[in-house]
C-alpha positions, 0 to 999 in steps of 0.5 A, a space after each residue: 549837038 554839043 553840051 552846052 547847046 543840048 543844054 539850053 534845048 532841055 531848059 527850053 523845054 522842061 524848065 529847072 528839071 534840067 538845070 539840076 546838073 550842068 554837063 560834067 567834065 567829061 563831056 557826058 550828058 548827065 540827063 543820059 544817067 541817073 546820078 543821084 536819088 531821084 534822078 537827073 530831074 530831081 523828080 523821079 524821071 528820065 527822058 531818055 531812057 527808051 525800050 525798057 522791059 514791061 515784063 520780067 521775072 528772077 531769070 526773064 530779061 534779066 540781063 545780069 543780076 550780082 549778089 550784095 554783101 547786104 541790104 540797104 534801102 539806098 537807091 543805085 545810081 548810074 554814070 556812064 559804063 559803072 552802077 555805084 551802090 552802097 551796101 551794109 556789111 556782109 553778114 549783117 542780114 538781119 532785117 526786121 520786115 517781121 516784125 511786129 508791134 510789142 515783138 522784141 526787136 532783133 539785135 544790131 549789130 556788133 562792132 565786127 559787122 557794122 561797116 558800110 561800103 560803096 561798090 563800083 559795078 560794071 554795067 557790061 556784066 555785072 563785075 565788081 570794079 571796086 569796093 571801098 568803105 564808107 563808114 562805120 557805126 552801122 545800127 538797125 532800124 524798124 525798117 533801115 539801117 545807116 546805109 539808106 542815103 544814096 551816092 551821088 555823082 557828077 561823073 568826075 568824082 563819087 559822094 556818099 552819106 551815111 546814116 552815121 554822118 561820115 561824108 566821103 568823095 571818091 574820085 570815079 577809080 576809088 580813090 578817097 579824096 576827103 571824109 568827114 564826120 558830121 556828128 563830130 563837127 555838129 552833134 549827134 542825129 536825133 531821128 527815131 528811125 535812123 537817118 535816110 535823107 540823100 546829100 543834093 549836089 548841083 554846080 560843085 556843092 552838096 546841100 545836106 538838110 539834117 531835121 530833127 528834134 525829139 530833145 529840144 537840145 538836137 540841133 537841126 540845121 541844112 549846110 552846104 558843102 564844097 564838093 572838091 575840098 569838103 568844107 562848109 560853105 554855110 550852115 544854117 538852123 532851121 527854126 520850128 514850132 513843131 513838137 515831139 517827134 513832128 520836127 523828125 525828116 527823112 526826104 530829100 532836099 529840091 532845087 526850084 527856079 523863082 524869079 529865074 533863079 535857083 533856089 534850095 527847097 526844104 521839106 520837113 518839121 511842119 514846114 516848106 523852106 525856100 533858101 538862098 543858094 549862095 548863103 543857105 538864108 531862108 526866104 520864105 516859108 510854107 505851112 499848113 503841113 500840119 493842120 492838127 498840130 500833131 506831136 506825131 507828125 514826121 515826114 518822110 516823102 521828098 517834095 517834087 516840083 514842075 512848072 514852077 509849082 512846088 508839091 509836097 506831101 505830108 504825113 500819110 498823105 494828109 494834107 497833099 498841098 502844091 504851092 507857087 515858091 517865091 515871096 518872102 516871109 510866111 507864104 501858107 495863105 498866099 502861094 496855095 495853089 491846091 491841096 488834098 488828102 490823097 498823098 502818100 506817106 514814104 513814097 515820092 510821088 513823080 511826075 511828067 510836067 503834066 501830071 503828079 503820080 502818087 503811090 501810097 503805102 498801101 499800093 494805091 495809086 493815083 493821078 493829078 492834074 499838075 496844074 489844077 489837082 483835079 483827079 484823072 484816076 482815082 485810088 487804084 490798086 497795084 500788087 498788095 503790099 506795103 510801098 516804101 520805094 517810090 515810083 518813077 516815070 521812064 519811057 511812058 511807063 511808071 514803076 512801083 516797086 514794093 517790099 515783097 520785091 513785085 514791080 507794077 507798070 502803069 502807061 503813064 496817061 491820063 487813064 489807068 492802065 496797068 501793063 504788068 507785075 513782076 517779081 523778084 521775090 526779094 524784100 526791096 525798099 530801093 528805088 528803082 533807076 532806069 538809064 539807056 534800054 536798062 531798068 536797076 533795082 536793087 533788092 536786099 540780096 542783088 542788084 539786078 540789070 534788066 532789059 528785053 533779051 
């Protein structure tokens, strides 16, 4: 079956989560992969990715594991036969997983060890193709660094973001074809806790949304880049009423189709915008993500949608709201289809197209009825630990990984049963990836490729 036909039978099929990428030039299917953040899907999914292993350790079904110069919470992305991760520099491998509230910080780094880098590894064995840098400028964060942001590509060329701002596109051999540097050409980030937010690429531009303002001077904005030359194409201020560090975003921007077109969905400072493709102009509006009008209220979880329903949760899981895009104006009273308590705070929930999975940060999970939210399970409870990865849902199975390093698989059905728990023993913060038999998670000292051996 060729590209295009392929194409229309997943769209067919599950609607706008395969209209994310359009099958690249070189002829390879993008669903196959995982080429960005949340996958091909845009919702932490992958509908060709089979026999992966329920069951591993630090040497069981490990096909190959390959030491970082560093850590990053940046989760790996997949093209055909090379891994692509972006990583601090070697030597700076102070993390502040211990600290504590009243504790004096650990320091950042100086200016010989803060450079970030993206390496190109091979899937076969684990062997470095190449190593460039992406940026300098590198700083710690509570639980970050400036290396958070994950690449992206298109199987013809490879982008990555810094926290610093730097925008870079390589060609797949290494080669850097332009670079940008955002906070020279927009002004400085003002987010507390670094940023984290991973550049959206679809049909040869990027759309990057940079959310804050702490000082009323910081600017906060989402632009569109054209990913070939690397000029905007439009930027636009995102207006908010929301106060202090409320206005603070760290998630992903979606794509979701209203009307039988795309559009460009943002989430963060109390609000969900919906914006035009073409021009980045806000068509509508969703609140209620706020309802205390708390000074406090930052968010982090990316939004996800499935059957034309949007779901986004707010800080620590407060609301958890699923709303229809589309209309026009301000939509929070009209456009609400369900809503909860029983969201996550870092984590990006997943879903099937049937059902929406949460993880929280506390390791409790639950599952919803996409359509009508009633609840299938309830609050039940993976490995103990703190969760800042999110879950993603591959061969029936879900994934959920939390910072000690130990991964929970869940069947993913309408009852809870937990299949396994393993571990790597490694402070993580990435997301897993699954893509083929093979199943990447990036810890803070390795990139691991596991399989069943």
């Amino acid at each position: 079956m060729g590209g295009e036909a392929l194409s229309k039978k997943l769209i067919g099929s599950v609607g706008v989560l395969a209209l994310v990428l359009a099958v690249s030039l070189t002829g390879a299917n993008p669903n196959e992969y995982w080429p960005q953040w949340r996958g091909p899907h845009l919702n932490g999914s992958s509908t060709t990715a089979k026999d992966l292993p329920t069951n591993w350790s630090e040497t069981e079904n490990v096909k190959w594991r390959i030491a970082l110069p560093s850590w990053s919470a940046a989760t790996p992305i997949i093209w055909e036969d090379t891994v692509y991760v972006t990583s601090a520099q070697k030597g700076f491998q102070i993390l502040q997983r211990n600290y504590r509230r009243g504790q004096p910080r650990p320091p950042n780094p100086g200016a010989e060890n803060d450079e970030m880098y993206l390496l190109a590894i091979q899937r076969s064995d684990g062997k470095v193709k190449w190593r460039q840098q992406i940026g300098s400028g590198n700083l710690l964060y509570r639980k970050q660094n400036l290396a958070s942001p994950s690449p992206v590509t298109d199987g013809n060329r490879i982008w990555t973001f810094t926290g610093a701002g730097t925008l870079t596109c390589f060609d797949m051999a290494g080669k850097r074809i332009w670079r940008r540097e955002i906070q020279q050409d927009y002004g400085r980030f003002g987010l507390n806790h670094g940023y984290g937010s991973s550049p959206l690429l679809h049909d040869g531009r990027l759309y990057i949304q940079v959310l804050h303002g702490m000082k009323t001077d910081d600017p906060s904005y989402v632009f569109a880049v054209d990913a070939k030359t690397g000029k905007t194409v439009w930027k636009v201020d995102r207006w908010t009423d929301a106060q202090m560090e409320s206005p603070d975003d760290y998630s992903t921007p979606i794509l979701v189709t209203v009307g039988g077109k795309l559009q460009l969905v943002v989430s963060g400072g109390d609000y969900v915008t919906g914006h035009d493709l073409h021009s980045g102009e806000e068509l509508w509006r969703m609140g209620g993500l706020n309802p205390e009008n708390g000074r406090m209220y930052r968010t982090i979880a990316s939004s996800v949608t499935t059957g034309g329903v949007v779901y986004t949760t707010s800080t620590r899981g407060k609301p958890f709201i699923a709303f229809k895009p589309g209309g026009s104006g301000d939509i929070t009273d009209s456009n609400l289809v369900w809503k909860n308590n029983l969201g996550s705070d870092v984590p990006t929930p997943t879903t099937d197209g049937k059902r929406i999975f949460v993880v929280n940060d506390r390791g409790i999970m639950m599952a919803f009825d996409a359509a009508s939210g009633d609840i299938l399970w309830d609050r039940q409870r993976l490995a103990p630990g703190t969760y800042s990865a999110s879950p993603i849902l591959a061969d029936g199975k879900i994934y959920a990984t939390n910072e000690e390093g130990t991964t929970t698989v869940v069947e993913a059905g309408d009852e809870f049963k937990m299949l396994a728990q393993n571990q790597l023993n490694d402070h993580t913060l990435a997301t897993p990836a699954p893509v083929g038999n093979e199943l990447y998670i990036r810890t803070a000292e390795y990139l691991y490729c596991l399989s069943n051996r």
